[in-house]
C-alpha positions, 0 to 999 in steps of 0.5 A, a space after each residue: 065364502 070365507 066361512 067355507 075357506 074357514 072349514 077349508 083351513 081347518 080341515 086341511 091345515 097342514 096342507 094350507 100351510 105348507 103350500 103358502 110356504 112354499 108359494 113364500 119361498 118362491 116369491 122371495 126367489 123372484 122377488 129379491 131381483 125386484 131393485 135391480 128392475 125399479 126406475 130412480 125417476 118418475 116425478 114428471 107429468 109427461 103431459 105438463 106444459 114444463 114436460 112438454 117443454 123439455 121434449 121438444 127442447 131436447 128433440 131440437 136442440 138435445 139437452 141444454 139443461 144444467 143437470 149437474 154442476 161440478 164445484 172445484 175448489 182450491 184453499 191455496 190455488 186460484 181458477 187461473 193458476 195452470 195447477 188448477 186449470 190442468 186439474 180440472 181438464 183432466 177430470 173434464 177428460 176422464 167423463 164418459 162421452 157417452 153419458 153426457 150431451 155437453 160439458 161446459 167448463 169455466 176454462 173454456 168460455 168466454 171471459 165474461 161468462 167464466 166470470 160467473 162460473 169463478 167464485 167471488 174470492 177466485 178459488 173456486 169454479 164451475 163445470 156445467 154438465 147436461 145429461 144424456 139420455 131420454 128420461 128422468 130414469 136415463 139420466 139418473 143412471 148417466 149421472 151414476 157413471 159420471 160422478 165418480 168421474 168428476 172426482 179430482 185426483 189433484 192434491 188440494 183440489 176439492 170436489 163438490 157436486 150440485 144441481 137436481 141429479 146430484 140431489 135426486 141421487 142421495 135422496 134415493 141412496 139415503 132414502 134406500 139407508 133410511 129403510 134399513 135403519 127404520 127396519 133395524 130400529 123398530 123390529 126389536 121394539 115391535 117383537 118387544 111389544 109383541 111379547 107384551 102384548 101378547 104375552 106369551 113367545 109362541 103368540 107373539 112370533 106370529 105377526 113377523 111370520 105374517 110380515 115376512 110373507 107379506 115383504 117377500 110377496 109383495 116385492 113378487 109381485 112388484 117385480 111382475 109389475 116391472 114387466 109392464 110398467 115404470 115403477 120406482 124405487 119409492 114403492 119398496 119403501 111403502 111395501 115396507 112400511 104397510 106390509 109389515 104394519 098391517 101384517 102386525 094389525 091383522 095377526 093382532 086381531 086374528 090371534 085375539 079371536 081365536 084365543 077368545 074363541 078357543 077360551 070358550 071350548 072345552 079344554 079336552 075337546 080335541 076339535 077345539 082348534 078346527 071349530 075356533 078357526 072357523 068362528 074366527 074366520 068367520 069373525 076376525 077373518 071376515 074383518 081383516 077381507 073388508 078392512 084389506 079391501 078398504 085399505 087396498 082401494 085407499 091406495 089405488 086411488 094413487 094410480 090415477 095420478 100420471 106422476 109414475 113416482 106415485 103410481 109406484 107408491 100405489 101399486 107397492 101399497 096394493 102389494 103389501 095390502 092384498 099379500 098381507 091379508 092373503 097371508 092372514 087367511 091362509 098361513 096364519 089360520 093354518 099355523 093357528 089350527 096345528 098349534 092349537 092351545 100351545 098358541 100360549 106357549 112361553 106365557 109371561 107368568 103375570 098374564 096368567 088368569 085374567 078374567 073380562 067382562 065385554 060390557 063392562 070393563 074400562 073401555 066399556 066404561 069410557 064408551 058409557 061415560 062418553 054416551 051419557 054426555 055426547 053433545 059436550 064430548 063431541 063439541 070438545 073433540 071436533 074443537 081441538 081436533 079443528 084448532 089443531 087443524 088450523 094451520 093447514 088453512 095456510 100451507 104453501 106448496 112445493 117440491 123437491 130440492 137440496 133442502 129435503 137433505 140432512 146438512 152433511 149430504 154432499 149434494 146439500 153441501 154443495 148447494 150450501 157452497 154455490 150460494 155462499 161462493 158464486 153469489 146468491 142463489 137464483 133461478 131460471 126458466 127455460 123458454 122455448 118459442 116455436 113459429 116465432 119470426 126473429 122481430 116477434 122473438 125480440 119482442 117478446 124477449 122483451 116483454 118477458 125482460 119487463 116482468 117484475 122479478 126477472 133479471 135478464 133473459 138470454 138466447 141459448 139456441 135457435 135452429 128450424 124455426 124453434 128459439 131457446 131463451 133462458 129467463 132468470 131471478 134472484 131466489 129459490 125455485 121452491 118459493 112462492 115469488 118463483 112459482 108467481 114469476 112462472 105464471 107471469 111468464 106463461 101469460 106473456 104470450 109472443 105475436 106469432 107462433 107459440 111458446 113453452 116455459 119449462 124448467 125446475 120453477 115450471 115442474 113445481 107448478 106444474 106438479 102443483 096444478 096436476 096434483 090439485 086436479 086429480 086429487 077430487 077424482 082420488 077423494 071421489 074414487 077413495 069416497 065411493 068405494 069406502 061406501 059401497 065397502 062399508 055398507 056390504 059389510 054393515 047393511 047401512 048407508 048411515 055408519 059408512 058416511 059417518 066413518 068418512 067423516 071420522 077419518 076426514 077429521 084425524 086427516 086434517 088434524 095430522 096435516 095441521 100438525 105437518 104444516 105446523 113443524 115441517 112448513 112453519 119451521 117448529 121443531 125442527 132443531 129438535 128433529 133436526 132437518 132445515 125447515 123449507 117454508 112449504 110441503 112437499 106437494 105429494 106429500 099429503 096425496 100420500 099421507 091422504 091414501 094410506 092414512 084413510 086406509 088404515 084409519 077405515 083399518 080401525 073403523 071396520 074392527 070396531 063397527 065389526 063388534 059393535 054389529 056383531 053385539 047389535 045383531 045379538 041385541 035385536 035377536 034378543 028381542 030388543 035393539 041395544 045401540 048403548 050395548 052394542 057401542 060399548 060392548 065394541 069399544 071393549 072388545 077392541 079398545 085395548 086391541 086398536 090402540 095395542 096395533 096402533 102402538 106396534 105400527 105406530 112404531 114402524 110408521 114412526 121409524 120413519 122419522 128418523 130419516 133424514 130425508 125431509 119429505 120421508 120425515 114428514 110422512 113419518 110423523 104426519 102419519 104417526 100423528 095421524 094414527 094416534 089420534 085416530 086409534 085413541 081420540 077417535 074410536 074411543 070419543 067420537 065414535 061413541 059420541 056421534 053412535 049414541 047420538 044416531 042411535 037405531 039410525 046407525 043401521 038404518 038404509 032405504 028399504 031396497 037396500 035394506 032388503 038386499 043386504 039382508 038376503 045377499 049382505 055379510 054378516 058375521 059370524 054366522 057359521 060359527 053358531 052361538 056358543 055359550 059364554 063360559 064365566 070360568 074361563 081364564 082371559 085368552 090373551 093379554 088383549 082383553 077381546 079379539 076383534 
């Protein structure tokens, strides 16, 4: 199939060409009213026991949670000063009834309950607010309509603003900035790098042709997801970060081939472009389907998950995957065929008149080196990679809260200034019982009051037979000692009826729990079809086992390096973010599906070469593995770590923002990816290939017949076309892929 598309695009160049730009410029018509359709929330399981809670809480009762919390503060005024009440009722006032399903300010309750609603000093107090609305994405757009609201107009009456929603919001507004300074900091680097990579300007243009097509193609196609499904806001951001990353990998790898290719054609022959096209979709081109299958498949698995903020995540990475790989057989090849040799135009003069030798320049020599003493190089490799590793053994797990925003986010601010003025920080759960008589409602408000850690229980509501009570301890939801109360809470169960715990504490466990158990059916899921994948490109069930174990290394690796600077707490003055004491818990669910996508990404270009080298070995007459091993690692040595190094800076623009969880994803993913781009492909490959050696091809009988009739070779429409030992290097990178 993809050699005829191949002969396709070379004879009908202009026409290809021409129809994707107009299929691009149509995407990017429709695709640019894609934000206004994305959801702000998603991150509950609408199954969990603290999901479920909460329904029917709101179903009895409405809304009794403290969504957001409005700080009044005053350097010269104090609560009870009439200045200061009146100032604060008026902003009460001016908040959107619609909105809102309670506000509770400190003026209006009881005197012993203002007491904990005014600050310690008496300058400072509370306005309590629940939300209206359905959903998590209901209430992030109430809170949009009531912040400004909350805003005094009083002369030195200060306003802060705290609670989940507050955080949820500048978490998504940073975020949103975030993207744009990621973007802004790494496209003048990645043209830079282009340029040098490249080496010449016409070349290096190219992947930000296919990156563009890839960003406005896959927010298209997010939109018409939109149509029939939740997705949030997140998915723009991975459709960012793998549209423009892979479109950079994928125009590296098909440009590569085609100049080596069209290096290896008479110079006067004026089918030269058209017969290098087809041998490089035929190559390169038939690589870049399987690796984005592989990479697509990766980011799939995140749809089994019912938190609608990681299917998001999914079908954003589908997106960019499939558009990006769309767009690298058809607008690139395309553009390829009609520039022809002026694919060089704009060379840098220090790149001119190189020569290579496949088998024996500098990677193939590190390719031999490593194979003449395997055993070591692997026991080294595997010790280093598992020390760094290690600190993954000990992570703790949580979620979101004031902490993943930088110090000067006003949400954080205003947490900052709660515990600093009201006393110190502490947590609650909400229990709602259902069928329980008043006599076992007081039992069991007892029982729950002799849990170790639980400071006080209170009622907040009761009618038809449904009873709300409010648990609460001194301390960060987030921590370990929070998400232990909340078990023990769970396992005090009433004489009758039954009972839900709920609340931010209960979230995190929950989301806990559910990650856990779906994330073997993702590794399972990411497992079987990387197999299948790998072994109808390469005819053998041993490379694609051992590919997974590769990746499963440069994996681990990276979480230990998360684990150690983000859970641990090192580093983080010199990247600036307030260490939590645990991970996000999504967070490597996410770094799990795009990581293994991209390193299989590497893994498919190089066992390309090395089947293609195999292939040519075994028609010779004798099966070279060393030849075949080294002659892969040359063509595409210096080919990976150039992509890795251009999306490396994509991925690693992603640092700088000053959301934790972002952050972490950043550099976890940068780590990742140069492990896996340097320590892996270019030891451990050739370590564990030499130390298989003919095994590397091996699959049962059946199998083994099967591919050999209906498997994907590649390169065999292109035919074998003598080597030319005159002819110049045809691009900066030694070989394409």
């Amino acid at each position: 199939m993809i050699d005829r598309w191949g002969a396709l695009v070379a004879r009908r160049a202009r026409a290809v060409l021409v129809l994707g730009l107009l299929v691009t410029l149509g995407a990017a018509a429709y695709g640019v009213g894609v934000f206004g359709a994305l959801s702000q929330g998603g991150f509950d399981d609408p199954q969990s026991e603290s999901a479920r809670e909460l329904a029917l809480e709101r179903d009895t009762f409405g809304n009794r949670s403290v969504d957001v919390v409005a700080i009044y503060s005053s350097p010269t005024l104090t609560a009870d000063d009439p200045a200061f009440r009146q100032a604060v009722a008026d902003v009460v006032a001016a908040i959107p009834a619609q909105a809102v399903a309670s506000v509770v300010s400190y003026a209006d309750v009881p005197a012993e309950q203002a007491a904990a609603m005014v600050s310690d000093d008496g300058h400072a107090a509370q306005v309590l607010i629940s939300l209206a609305g359905e959903s998590q994405d209901d209430y992030l757009d109430n809170y949009d309509l009531v912040e400004p609201a909350l805003e005094s107009d009083a002369p030195g009456i200060e306003t802060d603003v705290a609670g989940s929603f507050a955080v949820y919001s500048d978490v998504n507004e940073i975020t949103s900035e975030d993207l744009e300074r990621a973007e802004l900091i790494s496209m003048p680097v990645v043209v830079l790098l282009a340029l040098l990579i490249f080496g010449s300007l016409v070349a290096a243009s190219m992947p930000a042709l296919v990156g563009l097509v890839a960003m406005v193609g896959a927010l298209a196609i997010v939109r018409v997801l939109t149509l029939f499904t939740e997705v949030s806001v997140f998915a723009v951001n991975v459709v960012s970060l793998i549209g423009i990353g892979l479109a950079i990998d994928y125009a590296l790898f098909v440009i590569s081939r085609f100049r080596e290719e069209l290096a290896l054609l008479p110079a006067d022959d004026p089918q030269a472009s058209r017969v290098a096209i087809r041998r490089t979709m035929a190559t390169a081109g038939r690589t870049v389907m399987f690796s984005g299958l592989t990479v697509a498949a990766a980011m799939a698995s995140l749809l089994i998950f019912p938190q609608a903020f990681l299917r998001s995540m999914g079908y954003g990475g589908v997106a960019a995957v499939v558009v990006a790989m769309l767009a690298a057989l058809t607008v690139l090849p395309a553009s390829l065929v009609l520039l022809g040799r002026r694919v060089d135009a704009g060379r840098l003069p220090w790149r001119r008149g190189r020569t290579t030798d496949a088998a024996r320049g500098r990677w193939a020599g590190l390719a031999r080196a490593v194979m003449r003493r395997p055993v070591l190089v692997m026991v080294v490799t595997v010790t280093v990679l598992l020390a760094v590793a290690a600190p993954f053994l000990g992570a703790r797990w949580g979620s979101v809260d004031y902490r993943v925003l930088p110090p000067d986010a006003p949400a954080h601010q205003a947490a900052q200034l709660l515990d600093d003025d009201f006393g110190p920080e502490a947590s609650s759960a909400s229990l709602l019982l259902d069928g329980a008589s008043q006599a076992d409602v007081a039992a069991y408000t007892a029982a729950v009051e002799g849990v170790d850690g639980v400071v006080g229980v209170v009622p907040v509501a009761a009618a038809d037979g449904v009873t709300l009570l409010r648990a609460s301890w001194l301390g960060n939801s987030q921590t370990e000692r929070s998400q232990s109360i909340v078990e023990a809470l769970r396992g005090v169960e009433p004489a009758t009826g039954r009972v839900l715990v709920g609340g931010l504490s209960a979230e995190t466990v929950d989301l806990i729990d559910s990650v856990g158990a779906h994330l073997p059916w993702m590794g399972l899921i990411v497992v079987a079809v990387m197999l299948v994948l790998l072994f109808l490109a390469f005819g053998s069930v041993v490379l694609p086992v051992k590919a997974v174990v590769m990746n499963l290394f440069s994996l681990t690796a990276s979480f230990g390096v998360v684990t150690w600077i983000f859970s641990d707490g090192h580093l983080s003055g010199l990247l600036g973010f307030e260490p939590q004491g645990y991970l996000d818990a999504t967070n490597p669910i996410l770094m799990l599906a795009i990581l293994f996508g991209l390193s299989m990404d590497y893994e498919v270009f190089l066992l390309s070469r090395v089947r293609e080298q195999w292939d040519r070995s075994v028609a010779a007459g004798k099966g070279d593995n060393d030849l075949a091993v080294a002659t892969g690692v040359q063509h595409t040595g210096r080919i990976i770590t150039s992509a890795a190094l251009l999306l490396g800076v994509v991925i690693g623009a992603f640092g700088t923002s000053g959301i934790v969880f972002m952050k972490m994803l950043g550099i976890g993913m940068l780590v990742a990816l140069l492990i896996d781009a340097t320590i892996v492909r270019a030891l451990l490959v050739p370590a564990t290939m030499k130390l298989l050696g003919d095994r590397n091809w091996w699959a049962p009988a059946p199998l083994a017949r099967w591919w050999e009739r209906h498997g994907f070779r590649e390169g065999e429409a292109a035919g074998p076309v003598p080597a030319r030992t005159d002819a110049p290097e045809p691009a900066p990178v030694s070989a394409g892929a």
